[in-house]
C-alpha positions in Angstrom: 138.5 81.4 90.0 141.6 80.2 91.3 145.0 82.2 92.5 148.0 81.9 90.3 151.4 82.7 90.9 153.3 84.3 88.3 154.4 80.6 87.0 151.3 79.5 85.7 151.0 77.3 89.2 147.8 76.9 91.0 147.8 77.2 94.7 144.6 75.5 95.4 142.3 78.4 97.1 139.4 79.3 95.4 139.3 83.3 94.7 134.9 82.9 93.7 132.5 81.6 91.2 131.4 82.8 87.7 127.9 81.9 86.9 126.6 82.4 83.3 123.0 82.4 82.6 121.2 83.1 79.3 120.2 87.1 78.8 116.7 86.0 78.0 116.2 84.1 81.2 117.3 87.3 83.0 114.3 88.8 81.4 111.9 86.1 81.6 111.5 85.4 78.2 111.8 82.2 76.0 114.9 82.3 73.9 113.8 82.6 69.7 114.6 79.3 68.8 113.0 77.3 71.6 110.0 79.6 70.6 110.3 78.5 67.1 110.0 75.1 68.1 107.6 75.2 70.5 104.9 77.1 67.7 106.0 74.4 64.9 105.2 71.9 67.4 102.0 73.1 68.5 101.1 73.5 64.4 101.9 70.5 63.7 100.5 68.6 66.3 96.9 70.8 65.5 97.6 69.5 61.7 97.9 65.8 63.0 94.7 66.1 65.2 92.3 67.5 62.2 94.1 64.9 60.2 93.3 62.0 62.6 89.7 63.6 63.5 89.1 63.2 59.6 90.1 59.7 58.8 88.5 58.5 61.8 85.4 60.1 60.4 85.6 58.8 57.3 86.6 55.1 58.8 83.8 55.1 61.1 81.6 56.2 58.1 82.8 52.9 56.5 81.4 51.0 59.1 78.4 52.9 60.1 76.9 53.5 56.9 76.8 50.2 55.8 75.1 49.1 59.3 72.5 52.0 58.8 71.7 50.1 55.3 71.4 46.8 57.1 69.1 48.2 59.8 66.9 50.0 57.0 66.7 46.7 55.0 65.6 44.5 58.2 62.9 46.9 59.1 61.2 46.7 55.7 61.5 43.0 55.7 60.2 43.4 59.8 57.5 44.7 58.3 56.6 41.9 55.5 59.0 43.3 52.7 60.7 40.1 51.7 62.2 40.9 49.0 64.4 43.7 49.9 68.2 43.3 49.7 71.0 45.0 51.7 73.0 47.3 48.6 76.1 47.6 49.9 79.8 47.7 48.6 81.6 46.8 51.9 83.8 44.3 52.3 85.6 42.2 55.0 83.1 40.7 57.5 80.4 43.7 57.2 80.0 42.7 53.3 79.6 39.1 54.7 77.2 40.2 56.8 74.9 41.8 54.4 75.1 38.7 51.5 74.2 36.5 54.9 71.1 39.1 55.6 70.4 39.1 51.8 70.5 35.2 51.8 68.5 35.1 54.6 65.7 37.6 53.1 65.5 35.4 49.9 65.0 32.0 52.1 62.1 33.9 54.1 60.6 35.1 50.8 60.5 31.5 49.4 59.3 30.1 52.4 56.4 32.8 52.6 55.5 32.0 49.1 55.7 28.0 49.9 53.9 28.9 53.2 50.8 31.1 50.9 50.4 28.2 48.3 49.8 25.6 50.4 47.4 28.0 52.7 45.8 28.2 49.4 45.3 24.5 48.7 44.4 24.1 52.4 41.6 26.5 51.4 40.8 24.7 48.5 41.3 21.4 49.7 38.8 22.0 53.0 36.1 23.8 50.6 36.2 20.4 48.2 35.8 18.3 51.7 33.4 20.4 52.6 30.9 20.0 49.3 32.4 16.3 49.6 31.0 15.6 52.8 27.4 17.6 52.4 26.2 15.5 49.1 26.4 12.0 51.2 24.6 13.8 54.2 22.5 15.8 52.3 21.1 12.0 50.8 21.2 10.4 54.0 19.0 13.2 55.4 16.5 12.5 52.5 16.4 9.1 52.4 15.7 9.1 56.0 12.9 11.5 56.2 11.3 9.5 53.0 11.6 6.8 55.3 9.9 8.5 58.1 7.2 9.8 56.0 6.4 6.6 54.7 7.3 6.7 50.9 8.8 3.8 50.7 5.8 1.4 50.3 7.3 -2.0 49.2 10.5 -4.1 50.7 12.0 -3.5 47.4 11.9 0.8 48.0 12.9 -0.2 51.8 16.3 -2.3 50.5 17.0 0.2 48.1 16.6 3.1 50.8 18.9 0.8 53.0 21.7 0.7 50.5 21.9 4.0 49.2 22.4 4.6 53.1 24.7 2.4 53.8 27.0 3.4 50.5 26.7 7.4 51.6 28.2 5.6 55.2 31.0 4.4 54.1 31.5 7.3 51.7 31.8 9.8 54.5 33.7 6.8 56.8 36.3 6.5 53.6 36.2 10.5 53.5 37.0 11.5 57.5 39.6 8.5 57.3 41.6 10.7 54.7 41.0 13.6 56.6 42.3 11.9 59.4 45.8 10.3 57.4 46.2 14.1 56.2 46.5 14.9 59.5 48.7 13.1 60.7 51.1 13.4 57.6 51.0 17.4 57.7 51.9 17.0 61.7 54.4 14.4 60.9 53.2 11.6 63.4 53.5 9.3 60.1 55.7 8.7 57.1 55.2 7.4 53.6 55.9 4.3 52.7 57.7 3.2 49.2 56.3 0.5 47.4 57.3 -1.2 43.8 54.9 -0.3 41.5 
């Protein structure tokens, strides 16, 4: 406060200070307003948090649940299920990724089928060979031990012995050369070749 004459003058000295401070900070309290605020604050940033915990649950659900499908799906095919299918209604790049795994199962399914057939022709294919090559032997074996046993009592019988032995020959040659041309087309050392026909 400053000294006045009776004219309303100042005279420049400085008679002391007030200094004003809030009754509640005398008491050490928060004043009723700033304590308002500070509780609708603290409410509604609980609110926001439960709110954010929730969708961030329910977004990582999104994602999660539709991995857990695609796990489940490749353990059954793991273990020779080929035709399961990822269900799923997710979109975006995890729906991409289950029709990818489901075009994928469907390609190993037909392949496994393709692959079964043919083990099955293989099987039926060697078991043919197989009588295939025995009935040549199996005359070749006789006609030799007629031979050795001395059936065969005029050169007419010993001819006919020869060529009956010589045609089983080239029966199992012309035989084990298909075998052998199989071979190399199933391990694709050779190639067919068109002809006009």
């Amino acid at each position: 406060v400053c000294s006045s004459d009776l004219g309303g003058t100042s005279s420049g000295s400085v008679m002391g200070v007030l200094f004003m401070t809030p009754y509640s900070a005398l008491q050490g309290t928060v004043p009723p307003f700033i304590s308002a605020v500070f509780h609708s604050i603290l409410i509604a940033s609980l609110i926001v948090a439960v709110l954010a915990a929730l969708a961030a649950i329910l977004f990582s659900r999104t994602i999660t649940r539709p991995l857990a499908k695609l796990t489940q799906t490749a353990r059954l095919v793991a273990a020779g299920n080929y035709s399961a299918q990822v269900q799923t209604k997710a979109g975006g790049e995890l729906g991409e990724l289950a029709a990818t795994f489901n075009e994928m199962a469907r390609q190993l399914a037909d392949d496994v089928d393709e692959l079964r057939r043919q083990e099955s022709w293989r099987r039926e294919l060697i078991m043919n060979i197989t009588h295939d090559l025995a009935t040549p032997l199996t005359a070749i074996a006789g006609l030799g031990e007629s031979l050795m046993d001395g059936v065969n009592s005029s050169r007419e019988d010993y001819e006919a012995t020869g060529r009956i032995i010589t045609r089983e020959t080239l029966r199992l040659r012309r035989l084990v050369k298909d075998l052998h041309l199989m071979a190399k087309v199933e391990g694709n050392t050779i190639q067919p070749m068109r002809k006009a026909v």
